[in-house]
N, C-alpha and C positions, 0 to 999 in steps of 0.2 A: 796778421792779428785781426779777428773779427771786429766790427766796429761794435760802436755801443749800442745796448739799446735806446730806441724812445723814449723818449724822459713820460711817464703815463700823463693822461690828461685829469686836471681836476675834478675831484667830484663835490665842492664846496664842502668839505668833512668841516673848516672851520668860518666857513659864512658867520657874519655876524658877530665873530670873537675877534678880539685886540690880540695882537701878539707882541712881545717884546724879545730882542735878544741880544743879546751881549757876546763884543770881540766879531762884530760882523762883516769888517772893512776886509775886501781883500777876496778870495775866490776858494776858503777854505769851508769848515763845516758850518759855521755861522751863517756866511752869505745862502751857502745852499738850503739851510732852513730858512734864512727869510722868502728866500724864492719859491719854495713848496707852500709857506706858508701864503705866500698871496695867489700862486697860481690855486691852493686850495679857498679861496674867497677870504682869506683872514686881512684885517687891518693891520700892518708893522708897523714897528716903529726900532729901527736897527740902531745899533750905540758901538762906541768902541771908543779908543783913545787917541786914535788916528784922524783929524780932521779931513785932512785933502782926501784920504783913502775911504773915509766912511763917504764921501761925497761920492766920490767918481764908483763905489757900491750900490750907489742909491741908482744914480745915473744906468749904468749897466744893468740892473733890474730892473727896472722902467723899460729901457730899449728892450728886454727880454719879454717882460711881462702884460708891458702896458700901465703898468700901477708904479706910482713912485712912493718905496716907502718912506717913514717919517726920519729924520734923522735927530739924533745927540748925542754930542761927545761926552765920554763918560767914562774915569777913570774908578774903575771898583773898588781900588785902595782906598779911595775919599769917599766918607760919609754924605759930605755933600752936594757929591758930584752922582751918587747914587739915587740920595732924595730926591735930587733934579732929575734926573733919568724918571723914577717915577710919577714924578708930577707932570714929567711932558707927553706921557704917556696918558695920564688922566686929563690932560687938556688937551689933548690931539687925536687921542683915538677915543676917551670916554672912558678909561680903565683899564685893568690889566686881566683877561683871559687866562692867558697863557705866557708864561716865562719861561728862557731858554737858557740860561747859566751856561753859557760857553767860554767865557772866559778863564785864560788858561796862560803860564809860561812855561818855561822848561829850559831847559840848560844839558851841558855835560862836565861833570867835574867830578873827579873822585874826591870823594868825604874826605879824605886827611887832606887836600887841596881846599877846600873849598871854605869862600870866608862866611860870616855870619850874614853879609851883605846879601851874597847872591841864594843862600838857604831862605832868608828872608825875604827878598825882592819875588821869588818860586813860592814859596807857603800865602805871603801878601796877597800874590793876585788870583792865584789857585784854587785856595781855599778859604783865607777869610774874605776876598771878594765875592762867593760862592755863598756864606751866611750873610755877608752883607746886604747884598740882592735880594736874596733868599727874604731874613727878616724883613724888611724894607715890601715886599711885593704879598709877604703874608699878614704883615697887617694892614696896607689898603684892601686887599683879600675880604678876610674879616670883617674890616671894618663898612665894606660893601657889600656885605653878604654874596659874594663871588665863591661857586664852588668850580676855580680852576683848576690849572695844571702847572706845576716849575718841574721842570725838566734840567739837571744838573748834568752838565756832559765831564763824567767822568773818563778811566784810560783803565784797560787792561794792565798796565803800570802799577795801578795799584795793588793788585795782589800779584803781581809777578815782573818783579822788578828787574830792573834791567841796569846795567855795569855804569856808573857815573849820574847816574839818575835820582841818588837816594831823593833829595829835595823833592823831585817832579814827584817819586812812588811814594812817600811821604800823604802829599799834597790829594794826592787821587784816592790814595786809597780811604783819604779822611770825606773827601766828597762823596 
């Protein structure tokens, strides 16, 4: 198997902008945008619900990077753990640039299996934590005259659903 390529080198595409992103603990799509985002010059500030894991994230993109981003724990379901998220983000970086709506669940359970709980707990973090960020970072937006960016990571899932997955394809295809 060939190896990978060279991760490219930055060209400060985001010098000067705050970034934020959500669901970043860990070595999935999250992590790897906050790390592009600082190797491209951006200010983070990464969130999840994971404490020890958002830490030991922060930790490994420092060793990676040189820059440690900001961290807060922040569960999407909760309004006020959201409003937190972005207030620490307007006391730590200065504002919000750029949002990365990555948070996300998923499951497998076929539909006549599956109870309201776990439809729920997948729509909760999926999707209304995806408006709730959303609203929440478009009116500091607004209200700072910021013309950024929210970047919602949706899933090919949504429009071509996949066997036990209604919930997840649900959820995506509404992001």
């Amino acid at each position: 198997m060939p190896a990978a390529p060279a991760e490219p080198e930055g060209r400060d595409l985001l010098a000067g902008k705050s970034v934020v992103v959500t669901a970043a603990a860990g070595t999935g799509i999250g992590s790897a945008v906050a790390k592009r985002a600082i190797v491209e010059g951006g200010s983070v500030l990464i969130s999840d619900i994971h404490e020890r894991r958002l830490d030991e994230t922060a930790e490994r993109l420092e060793s990676e990077t040189g820059v440690r981003p900001l961290t807060t724990v922040c569960n999407v379901t909760e309004e006020d753990d959201v409003q937190a998220l972005v207030a620490a983000a307007v006391d730590g970086l200065g504002g919000i640039d750029v949002m990365m709506n990555n948070a996300g669940l998923g499951g497998s359970v076929k539909l006549v299996d599956m109870a309201d709980e776990q439809w729920n707990a997948v729509i909760g973090v999926t999707l209304d934590g995806t408006m709730r960020c959303t609203r929440a970072v478009l009116r500091h937006m607004i209200d700072a005259g910021i013309e950024g960016a929210i970047v919602n990571n949706a899933s090919v899932v949504g429009w071509r659903a996949q066997d036990e997955q209604c919930h997840y394809a649900a959820a995506k295809a509404g992001v």
